[in-house]
GUSE-804835 format. One record per residue: residue number from 1; x, y, z of N, C-alpha, C in turn. Coordinates in Angstrom, 1 decimal. Example, Ala and Ser with C-alpha at 12.3 -4.5 7.8 and 13.67 -1.06 7.14 Angstrom:
! residues 2
+-----+--------+--------+--------+--------+--------+--------+--------+--------+--------+
| num |   n_px |   n_py |   n_pz |  ca_px |  ca_py |  ca_pz |   c_px |   c_py |   c_pz |
+-----+--------+--------+--------+--------+--------+--------+--------+--------+--------+
|   1 |   13.2 |   -5.7 |    7.8 |   12.3 |   -4.5 |    7.8 |   13.2 |   -3.3 |    7.8 |
|   2 |   12.8 |   -2.2 |    7.1 |   13.7 |   -1.1 |    7.1 |   12.9 |    0.0 |    7.9 |
+-----+--------+--------+--------+--------+--------+--------+--------+--------+--------+
This chain:
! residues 172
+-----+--------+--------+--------+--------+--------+--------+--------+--------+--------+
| num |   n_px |   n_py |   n_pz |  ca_px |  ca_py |  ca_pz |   c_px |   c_py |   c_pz |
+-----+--------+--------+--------+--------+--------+--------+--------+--------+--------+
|   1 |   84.0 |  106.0 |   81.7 |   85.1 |  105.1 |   81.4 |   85.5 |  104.4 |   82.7 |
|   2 |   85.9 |  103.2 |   82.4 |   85.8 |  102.5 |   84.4 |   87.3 |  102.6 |   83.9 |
|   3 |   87.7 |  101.6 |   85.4 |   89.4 |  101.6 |   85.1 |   90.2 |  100.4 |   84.4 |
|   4 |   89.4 |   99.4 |   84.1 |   89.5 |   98.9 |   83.3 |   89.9 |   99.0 |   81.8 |
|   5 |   89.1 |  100.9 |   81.2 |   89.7 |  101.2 |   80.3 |   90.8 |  102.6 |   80.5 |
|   6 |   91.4 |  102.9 |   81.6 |   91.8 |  104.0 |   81.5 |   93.2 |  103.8 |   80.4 |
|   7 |   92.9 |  104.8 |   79.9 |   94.4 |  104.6 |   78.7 |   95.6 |  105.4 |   79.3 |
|   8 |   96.7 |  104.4 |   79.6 |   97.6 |  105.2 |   80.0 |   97.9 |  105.1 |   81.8 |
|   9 |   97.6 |  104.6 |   82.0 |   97.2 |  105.1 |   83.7 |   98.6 |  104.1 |   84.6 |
|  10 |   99.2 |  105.1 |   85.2 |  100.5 |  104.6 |   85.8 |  100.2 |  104.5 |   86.9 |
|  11 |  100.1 |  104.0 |   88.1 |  100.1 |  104.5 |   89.8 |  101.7 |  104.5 |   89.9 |
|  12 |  101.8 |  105.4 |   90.6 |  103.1 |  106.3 |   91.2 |  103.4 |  106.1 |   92.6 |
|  13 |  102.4 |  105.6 |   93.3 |  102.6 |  105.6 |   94.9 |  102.0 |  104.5 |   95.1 |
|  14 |  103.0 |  103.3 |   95.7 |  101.8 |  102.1 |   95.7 |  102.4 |  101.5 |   97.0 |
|  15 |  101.9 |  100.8 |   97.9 |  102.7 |  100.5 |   99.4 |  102.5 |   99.2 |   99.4 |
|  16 |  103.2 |   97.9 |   99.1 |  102.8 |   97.0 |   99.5 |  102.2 |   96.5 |  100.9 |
|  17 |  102.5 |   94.6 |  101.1 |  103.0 |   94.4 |  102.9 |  104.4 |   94.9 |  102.8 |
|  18 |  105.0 |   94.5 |  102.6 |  106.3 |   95.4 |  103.0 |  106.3 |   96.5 |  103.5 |
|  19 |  105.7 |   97.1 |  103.8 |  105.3 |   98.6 |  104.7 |  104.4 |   98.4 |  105.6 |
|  20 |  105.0 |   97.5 |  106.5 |  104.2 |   97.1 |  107.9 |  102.9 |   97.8 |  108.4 |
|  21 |  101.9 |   97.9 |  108.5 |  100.7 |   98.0 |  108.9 |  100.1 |   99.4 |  108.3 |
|  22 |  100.8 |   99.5 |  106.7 |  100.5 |  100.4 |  106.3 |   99.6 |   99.6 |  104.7 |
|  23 |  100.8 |   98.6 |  104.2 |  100.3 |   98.0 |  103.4 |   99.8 |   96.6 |  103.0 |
|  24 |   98.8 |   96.5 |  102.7 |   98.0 |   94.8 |  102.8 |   98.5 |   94.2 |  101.7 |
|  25 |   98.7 |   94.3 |  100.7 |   98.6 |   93.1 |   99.4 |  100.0 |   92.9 |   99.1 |
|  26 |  100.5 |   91.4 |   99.0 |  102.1 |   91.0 |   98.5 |  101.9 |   91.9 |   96.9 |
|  27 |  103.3 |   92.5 |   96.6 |  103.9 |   92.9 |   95.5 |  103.4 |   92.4 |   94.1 |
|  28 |  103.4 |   90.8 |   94.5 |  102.8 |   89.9 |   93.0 |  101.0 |   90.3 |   92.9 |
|  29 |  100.5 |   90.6 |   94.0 |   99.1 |   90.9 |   93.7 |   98.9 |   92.0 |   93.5 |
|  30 |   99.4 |   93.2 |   93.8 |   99.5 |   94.8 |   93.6 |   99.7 |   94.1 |   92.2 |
|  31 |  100.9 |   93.7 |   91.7 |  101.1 |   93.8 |   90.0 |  100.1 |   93.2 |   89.4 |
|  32 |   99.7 |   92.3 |   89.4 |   98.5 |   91.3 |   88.8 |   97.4 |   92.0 |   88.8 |
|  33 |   97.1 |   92.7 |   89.9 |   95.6 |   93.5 |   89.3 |   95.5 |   95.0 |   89.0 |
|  34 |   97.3 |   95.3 |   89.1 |   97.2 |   96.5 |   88.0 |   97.0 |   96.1 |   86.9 |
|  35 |   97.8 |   94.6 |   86.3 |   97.7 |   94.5 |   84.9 |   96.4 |   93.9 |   84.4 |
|  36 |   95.7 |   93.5 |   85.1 |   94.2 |   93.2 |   85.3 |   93.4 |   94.5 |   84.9 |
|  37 |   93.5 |   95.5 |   85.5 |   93.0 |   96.5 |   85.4 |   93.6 |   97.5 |   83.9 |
|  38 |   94.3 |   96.9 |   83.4 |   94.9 |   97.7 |   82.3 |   95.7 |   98.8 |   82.5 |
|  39 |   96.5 |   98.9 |   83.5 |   97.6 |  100.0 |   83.6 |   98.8 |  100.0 |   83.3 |
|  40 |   99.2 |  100.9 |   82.9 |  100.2 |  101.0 |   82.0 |  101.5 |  100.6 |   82.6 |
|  41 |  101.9 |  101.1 |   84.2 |  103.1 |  101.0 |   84.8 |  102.2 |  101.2 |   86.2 |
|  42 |  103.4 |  100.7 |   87.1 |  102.9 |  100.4 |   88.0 |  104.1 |  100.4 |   89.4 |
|  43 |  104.5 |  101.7 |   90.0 |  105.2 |  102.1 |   91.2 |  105.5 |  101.3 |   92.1 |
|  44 |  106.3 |  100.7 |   92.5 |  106.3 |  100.0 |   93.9 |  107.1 |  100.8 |   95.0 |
|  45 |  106.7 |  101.3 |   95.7 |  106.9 |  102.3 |   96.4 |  107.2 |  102.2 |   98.2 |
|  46 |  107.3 |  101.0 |   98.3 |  107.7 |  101.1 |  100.1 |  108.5 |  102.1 |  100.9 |
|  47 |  107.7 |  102.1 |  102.0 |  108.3 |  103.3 |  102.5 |  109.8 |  102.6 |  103.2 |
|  48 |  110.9 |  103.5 |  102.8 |  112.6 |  103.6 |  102.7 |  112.3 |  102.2 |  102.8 |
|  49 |  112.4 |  101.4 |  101.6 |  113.0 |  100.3 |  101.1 |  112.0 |   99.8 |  100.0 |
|  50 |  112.3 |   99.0 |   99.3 |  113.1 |   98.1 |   98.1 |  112.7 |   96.5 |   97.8 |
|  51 |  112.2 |   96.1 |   99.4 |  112.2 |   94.5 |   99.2 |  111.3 |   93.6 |   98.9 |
|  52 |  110.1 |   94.7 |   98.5 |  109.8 |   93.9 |   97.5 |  109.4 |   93.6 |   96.0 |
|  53 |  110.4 |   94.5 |   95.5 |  111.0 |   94.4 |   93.7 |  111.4 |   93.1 |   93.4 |
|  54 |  112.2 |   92.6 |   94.0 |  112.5 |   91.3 |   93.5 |  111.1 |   89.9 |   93.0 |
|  55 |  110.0 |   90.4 |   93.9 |  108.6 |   89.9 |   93.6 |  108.2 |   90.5 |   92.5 |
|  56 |  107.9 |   91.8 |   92.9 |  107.1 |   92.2 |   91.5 |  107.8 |   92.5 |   90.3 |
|  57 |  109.1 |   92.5 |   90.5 |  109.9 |   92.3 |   88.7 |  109.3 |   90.8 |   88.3 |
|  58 |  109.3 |   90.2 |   89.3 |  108.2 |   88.3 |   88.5 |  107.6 |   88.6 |   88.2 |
|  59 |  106.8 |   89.1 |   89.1 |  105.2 |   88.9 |   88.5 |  104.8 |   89.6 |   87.3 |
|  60 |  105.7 |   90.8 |   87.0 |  105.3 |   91.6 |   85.4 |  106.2 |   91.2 |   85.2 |
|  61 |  106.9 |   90.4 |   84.6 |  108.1 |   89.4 |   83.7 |  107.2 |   89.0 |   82.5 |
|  62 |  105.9 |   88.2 |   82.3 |  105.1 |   88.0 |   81.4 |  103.8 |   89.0 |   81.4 |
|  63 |  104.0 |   90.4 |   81.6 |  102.9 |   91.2 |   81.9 |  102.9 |   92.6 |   80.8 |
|  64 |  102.0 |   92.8 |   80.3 |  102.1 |   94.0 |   79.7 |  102.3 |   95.4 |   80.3 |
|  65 |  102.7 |   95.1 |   81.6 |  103.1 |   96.6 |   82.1 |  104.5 |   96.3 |   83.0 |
|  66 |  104.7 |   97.9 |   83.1 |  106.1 |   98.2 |   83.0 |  106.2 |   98.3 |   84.9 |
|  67 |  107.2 |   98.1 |   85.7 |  107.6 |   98.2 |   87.1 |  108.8 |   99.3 |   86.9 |
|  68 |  108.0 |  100.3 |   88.0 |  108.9 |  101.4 |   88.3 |  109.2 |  101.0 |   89.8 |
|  69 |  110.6 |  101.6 |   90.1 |  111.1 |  101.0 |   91.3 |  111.1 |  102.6 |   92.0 |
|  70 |  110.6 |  102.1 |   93.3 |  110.7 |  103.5 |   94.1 |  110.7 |  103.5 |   95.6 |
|  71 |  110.7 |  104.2 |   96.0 |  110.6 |  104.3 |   97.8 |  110.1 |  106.0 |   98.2 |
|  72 |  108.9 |  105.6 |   99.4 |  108.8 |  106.5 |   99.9 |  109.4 |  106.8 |  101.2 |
|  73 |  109.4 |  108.4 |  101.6 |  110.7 |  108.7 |  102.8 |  109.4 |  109.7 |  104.0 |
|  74 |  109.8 |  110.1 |  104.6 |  109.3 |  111.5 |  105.6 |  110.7 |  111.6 |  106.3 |
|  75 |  110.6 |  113.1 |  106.1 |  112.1 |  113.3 |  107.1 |  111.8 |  113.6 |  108.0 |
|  76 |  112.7 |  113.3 |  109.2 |  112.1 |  114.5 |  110.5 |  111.7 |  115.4 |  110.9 |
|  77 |  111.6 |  116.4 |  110.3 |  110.7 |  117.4 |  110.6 |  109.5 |  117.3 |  109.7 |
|  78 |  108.9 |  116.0 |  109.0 |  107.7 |  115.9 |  108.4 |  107.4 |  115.8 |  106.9 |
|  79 |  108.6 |  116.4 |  106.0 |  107.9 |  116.2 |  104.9 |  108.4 |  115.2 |  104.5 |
|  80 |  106.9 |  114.2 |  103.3 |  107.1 |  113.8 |  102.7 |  107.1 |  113.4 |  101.6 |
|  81 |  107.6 |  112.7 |  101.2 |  108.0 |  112.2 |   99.4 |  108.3 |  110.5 |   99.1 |
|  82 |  108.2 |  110.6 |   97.5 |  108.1 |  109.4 |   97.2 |  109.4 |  110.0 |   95.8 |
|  83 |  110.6 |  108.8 |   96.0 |  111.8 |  108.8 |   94.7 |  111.3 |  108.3 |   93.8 |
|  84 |  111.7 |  108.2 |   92.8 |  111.6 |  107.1 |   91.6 |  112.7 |  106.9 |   90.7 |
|  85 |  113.4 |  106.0 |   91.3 |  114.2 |  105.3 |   90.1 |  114.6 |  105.9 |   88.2 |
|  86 |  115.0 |  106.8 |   87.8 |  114.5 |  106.6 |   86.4 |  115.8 |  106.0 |   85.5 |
|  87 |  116.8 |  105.2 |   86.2 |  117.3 |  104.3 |   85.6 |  117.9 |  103.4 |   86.3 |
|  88 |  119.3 |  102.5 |   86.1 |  119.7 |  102.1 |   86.7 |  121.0 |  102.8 |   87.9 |
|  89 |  121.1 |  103.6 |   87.4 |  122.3 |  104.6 |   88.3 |  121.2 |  105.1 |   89.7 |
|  90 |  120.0 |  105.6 |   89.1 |  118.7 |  106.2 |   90.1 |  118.4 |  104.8 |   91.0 |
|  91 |  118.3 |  103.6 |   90.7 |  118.5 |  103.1 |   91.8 |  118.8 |  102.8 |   92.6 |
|  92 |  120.6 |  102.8 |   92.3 |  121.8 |  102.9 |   93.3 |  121.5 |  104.1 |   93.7 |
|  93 |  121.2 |  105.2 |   93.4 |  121.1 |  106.5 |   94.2 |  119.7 |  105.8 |   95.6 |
|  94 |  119.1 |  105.5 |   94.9 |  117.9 |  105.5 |   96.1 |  117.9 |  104.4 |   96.8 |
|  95 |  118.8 |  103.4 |   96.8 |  119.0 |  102.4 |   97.5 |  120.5 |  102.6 |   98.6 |
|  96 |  121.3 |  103.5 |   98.4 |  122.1 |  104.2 |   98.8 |  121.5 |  105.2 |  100.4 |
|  97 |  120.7 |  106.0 |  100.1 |  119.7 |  106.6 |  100.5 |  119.0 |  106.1 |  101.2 |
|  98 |  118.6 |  104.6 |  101.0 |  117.6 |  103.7 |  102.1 |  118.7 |  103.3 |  103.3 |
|  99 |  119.4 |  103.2 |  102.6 |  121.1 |  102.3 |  103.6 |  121.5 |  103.7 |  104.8 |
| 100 |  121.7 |  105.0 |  104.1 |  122.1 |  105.9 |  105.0 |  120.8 |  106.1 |  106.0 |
| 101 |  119.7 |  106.1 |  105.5 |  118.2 |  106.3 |  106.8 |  118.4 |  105.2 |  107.7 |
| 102 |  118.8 |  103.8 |  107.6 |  118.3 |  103.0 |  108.2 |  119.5 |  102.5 |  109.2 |
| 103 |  121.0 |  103.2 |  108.3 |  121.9 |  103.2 |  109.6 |  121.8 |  104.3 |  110.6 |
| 104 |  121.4 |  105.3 |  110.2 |  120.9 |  105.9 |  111.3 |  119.8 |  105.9 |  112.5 |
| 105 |  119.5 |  105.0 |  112.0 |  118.4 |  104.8 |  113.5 |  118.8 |  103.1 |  113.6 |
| 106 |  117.5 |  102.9 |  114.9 |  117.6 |  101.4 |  115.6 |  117.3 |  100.5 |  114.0 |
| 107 |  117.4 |   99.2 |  114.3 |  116.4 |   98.1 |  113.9 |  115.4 |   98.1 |  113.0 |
| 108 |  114.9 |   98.5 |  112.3 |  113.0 |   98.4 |  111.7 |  112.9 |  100.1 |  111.3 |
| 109 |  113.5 |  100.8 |  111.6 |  113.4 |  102.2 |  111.5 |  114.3 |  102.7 |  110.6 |
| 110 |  114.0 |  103.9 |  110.3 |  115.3 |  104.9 |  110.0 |  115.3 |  106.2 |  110.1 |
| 111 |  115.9 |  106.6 |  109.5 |  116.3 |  108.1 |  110.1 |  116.7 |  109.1 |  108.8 |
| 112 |  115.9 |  110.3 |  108.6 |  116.5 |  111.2 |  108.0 |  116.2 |  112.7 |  107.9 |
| 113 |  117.7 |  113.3 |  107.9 |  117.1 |  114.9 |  107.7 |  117.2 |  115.8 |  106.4 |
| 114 |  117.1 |  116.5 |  106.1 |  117.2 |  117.3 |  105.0 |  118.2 |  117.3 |  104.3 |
| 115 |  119.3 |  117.2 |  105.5 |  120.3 |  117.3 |  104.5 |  121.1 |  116.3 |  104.1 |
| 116 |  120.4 |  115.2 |  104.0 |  120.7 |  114.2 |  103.1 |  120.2 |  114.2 |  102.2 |
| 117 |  119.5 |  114.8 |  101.6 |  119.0 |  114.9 |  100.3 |  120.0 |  115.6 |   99.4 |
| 118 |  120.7 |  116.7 |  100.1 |  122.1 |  116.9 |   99.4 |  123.2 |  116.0 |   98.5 |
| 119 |  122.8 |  114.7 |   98.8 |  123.6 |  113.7 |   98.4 |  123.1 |  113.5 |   97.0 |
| 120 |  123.8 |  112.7 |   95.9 |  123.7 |  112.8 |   94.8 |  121.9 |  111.6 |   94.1 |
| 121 |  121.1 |  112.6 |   94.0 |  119.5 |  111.9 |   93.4 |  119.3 |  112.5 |   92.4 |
| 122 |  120.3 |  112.9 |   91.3 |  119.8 |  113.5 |   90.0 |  119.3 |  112.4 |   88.8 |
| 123 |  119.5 |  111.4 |   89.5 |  118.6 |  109.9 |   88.4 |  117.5 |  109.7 |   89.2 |
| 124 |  117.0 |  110.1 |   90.1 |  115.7 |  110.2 |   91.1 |  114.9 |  110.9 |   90.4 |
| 125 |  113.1 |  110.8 |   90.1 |  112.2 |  111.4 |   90.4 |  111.4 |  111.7 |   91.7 |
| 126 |  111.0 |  112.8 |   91.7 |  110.3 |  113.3 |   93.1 |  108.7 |  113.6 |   93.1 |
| 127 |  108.2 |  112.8 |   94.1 |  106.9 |  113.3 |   94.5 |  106.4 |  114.0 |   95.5 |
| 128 |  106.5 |  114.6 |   95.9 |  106.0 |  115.7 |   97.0 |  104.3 |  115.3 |   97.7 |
| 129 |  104.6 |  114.7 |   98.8 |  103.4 |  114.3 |   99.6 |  103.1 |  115.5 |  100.2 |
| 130 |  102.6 |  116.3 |  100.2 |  101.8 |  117.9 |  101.6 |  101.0 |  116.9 |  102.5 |
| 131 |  101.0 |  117.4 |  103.6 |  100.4 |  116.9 |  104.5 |   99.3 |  118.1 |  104.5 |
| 132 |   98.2 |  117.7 |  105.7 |   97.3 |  118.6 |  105.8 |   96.9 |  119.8 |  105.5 |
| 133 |   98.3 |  120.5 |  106.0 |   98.4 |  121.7 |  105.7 |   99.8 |  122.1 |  105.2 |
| 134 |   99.5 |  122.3 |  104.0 |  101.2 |  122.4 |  103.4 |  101.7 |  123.6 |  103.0 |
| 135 |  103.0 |  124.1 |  103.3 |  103.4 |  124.8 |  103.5 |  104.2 |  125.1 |  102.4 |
| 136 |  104.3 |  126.8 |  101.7 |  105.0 |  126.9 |  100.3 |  106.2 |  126.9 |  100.7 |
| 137 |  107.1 |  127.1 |  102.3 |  108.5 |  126.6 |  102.1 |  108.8 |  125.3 |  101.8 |
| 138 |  108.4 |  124.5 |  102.0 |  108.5 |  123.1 |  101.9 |  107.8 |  123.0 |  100.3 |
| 139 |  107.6 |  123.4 |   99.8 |  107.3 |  123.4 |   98.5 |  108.5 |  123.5 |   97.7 |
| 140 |  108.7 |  125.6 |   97.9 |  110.2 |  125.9 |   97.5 |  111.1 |  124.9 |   97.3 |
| 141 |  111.0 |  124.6 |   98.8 |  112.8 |  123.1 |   98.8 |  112.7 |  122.4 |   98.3 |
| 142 |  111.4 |  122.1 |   98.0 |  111.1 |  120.2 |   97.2 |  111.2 |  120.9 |   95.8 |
| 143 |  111.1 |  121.6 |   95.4 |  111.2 |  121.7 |   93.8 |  112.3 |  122.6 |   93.3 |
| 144 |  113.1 |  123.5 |   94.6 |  114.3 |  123.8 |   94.1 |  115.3 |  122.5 |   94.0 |
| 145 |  115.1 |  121.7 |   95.4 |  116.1 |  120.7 |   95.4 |  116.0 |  119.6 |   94.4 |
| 146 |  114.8 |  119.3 |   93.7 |  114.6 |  118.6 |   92.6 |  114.3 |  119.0 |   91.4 |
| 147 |  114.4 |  120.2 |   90.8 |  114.1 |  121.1 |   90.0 |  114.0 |  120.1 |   88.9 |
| 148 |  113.3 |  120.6 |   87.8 |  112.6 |  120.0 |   87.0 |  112.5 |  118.3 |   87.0 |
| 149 |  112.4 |  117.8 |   87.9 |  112.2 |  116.8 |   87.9 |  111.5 |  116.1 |   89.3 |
| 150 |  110.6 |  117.1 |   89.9 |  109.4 |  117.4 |   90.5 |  107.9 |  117.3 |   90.8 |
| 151 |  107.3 |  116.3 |   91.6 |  105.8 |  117.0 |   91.2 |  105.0 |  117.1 |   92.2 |
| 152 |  103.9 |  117.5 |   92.5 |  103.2 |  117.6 |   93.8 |  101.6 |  116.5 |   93.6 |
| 153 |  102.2 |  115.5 |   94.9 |  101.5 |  114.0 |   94.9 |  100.1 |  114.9 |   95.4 |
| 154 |   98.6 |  114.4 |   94.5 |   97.5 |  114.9 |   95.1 |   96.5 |  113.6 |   95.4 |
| 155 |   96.3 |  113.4 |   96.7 |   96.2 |  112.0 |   97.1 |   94.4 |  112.2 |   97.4 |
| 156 |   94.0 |  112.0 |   96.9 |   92.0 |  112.1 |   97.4 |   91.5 |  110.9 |   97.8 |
| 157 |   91.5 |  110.6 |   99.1 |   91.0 |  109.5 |   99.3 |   89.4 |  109.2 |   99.5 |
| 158 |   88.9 |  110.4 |   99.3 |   87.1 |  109.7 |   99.1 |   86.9 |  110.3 |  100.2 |
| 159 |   87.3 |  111.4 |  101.0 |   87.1 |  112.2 |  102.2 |   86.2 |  113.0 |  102.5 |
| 160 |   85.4 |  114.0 |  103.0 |   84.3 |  115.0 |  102.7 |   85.1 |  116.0 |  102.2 |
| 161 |   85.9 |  116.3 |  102.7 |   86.4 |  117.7 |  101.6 |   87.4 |  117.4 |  100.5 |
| 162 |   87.4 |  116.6 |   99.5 |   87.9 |  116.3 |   98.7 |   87.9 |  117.3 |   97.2 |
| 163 |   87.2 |  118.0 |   97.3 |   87.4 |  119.3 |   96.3 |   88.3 |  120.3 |   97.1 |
| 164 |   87.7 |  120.4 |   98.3 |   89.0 |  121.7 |   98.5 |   90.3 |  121.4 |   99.3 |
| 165 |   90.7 |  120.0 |   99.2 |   92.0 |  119.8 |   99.4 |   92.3 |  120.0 |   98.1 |
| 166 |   91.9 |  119.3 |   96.8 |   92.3 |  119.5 |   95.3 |   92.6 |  120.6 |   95.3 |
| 167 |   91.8 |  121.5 |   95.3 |   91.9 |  122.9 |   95.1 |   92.8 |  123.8 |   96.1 |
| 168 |   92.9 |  123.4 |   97.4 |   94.3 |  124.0 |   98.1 |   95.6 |  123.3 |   97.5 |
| 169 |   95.6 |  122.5 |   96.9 |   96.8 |  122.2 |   96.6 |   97.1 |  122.6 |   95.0 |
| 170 |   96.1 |  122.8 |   94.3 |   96.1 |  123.2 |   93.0 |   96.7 |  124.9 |   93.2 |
| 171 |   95.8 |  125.3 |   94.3 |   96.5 |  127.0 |   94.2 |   98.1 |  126.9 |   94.6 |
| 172 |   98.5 |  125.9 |   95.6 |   99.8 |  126.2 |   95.8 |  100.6 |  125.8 |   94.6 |
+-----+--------+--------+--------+--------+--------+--------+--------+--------+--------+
């Protein structure tokens, strides 16, 4: 089955340009060739920010798939995650949240620690990025602090050990 037919298929973590030299393709082309490719919904996910929804709510305006609004974070001491919007209150929560990171540091940056997550994200979904080696405290927190509304991001990028990252992360 190519991707063209996958039934169902949402991406959850998607980084435009708006995520400076992380991500290549404007918003309206991320949307256009997810809906090209037949997917169902489709994440816009910049890391702590937002700016470019206002494009890709156009570009799926006449599109059979659905725009989820989201932002990815790393706090200071490393872990990271991706929010997700799941209504309109969840985006004032997570746009709230981009505002508190970004007054806290200079210019182009921001800033955050744990315990800003304390702050109210019960209209947020959570994705749990592990880094190389991921640790079950940082598990714990990420799914106590978001309890059932949780999941653990498993990212394969086509690497040599791509089974047993799967599989370290499947055991945790």
């Amino acid at each position: 089955m190519g991707f063209d037919t996958a039934p169902g298929y949402a991406e959850l973590h998607c980084l435009s340009n708006f995520t400076f030299l992380r991500g290549a393709s404007h918003p309206e082309e991320l949307c256009q060739r997810a809906a090209e490719l037949g997917y169902r919904a489709l994440a816009l996910t910049d890391e702590c920010s937002v700016a470019g929804v206002v494009r890709a709510h156009q570009a799926v305006r006449d599109q059979p798939i659905k725009l989820i609004v989201g932002s990815e974070f790393a706090l200071d001491d490393g872990l990271r995650f991706v929010l997700l919007a799941a209504s309109r209150r969840g985006y004032g929560q997570l746009c709230q949240l981009i505002t508190l990171a970004r007054r806290a540091a200079a210019k182009g940056d921001y800033r955050l620690e744990r315990s800003a997550l304390d702050r109210e994200l019960d209209d947020c979904l959570a994705i749990w990025l592990p880094d190389a080696s991921p640790s079950l405290d940082d598990a714990r927190y990420f799914t106590d602090r978001f309890s059932g509304r949780s999941w653990l991001g498993v990212e394969l990028l086509a690497g040599p050990d791509d089974a047993g990252r799967l599989q370290q992360l499947l055991s945790l």
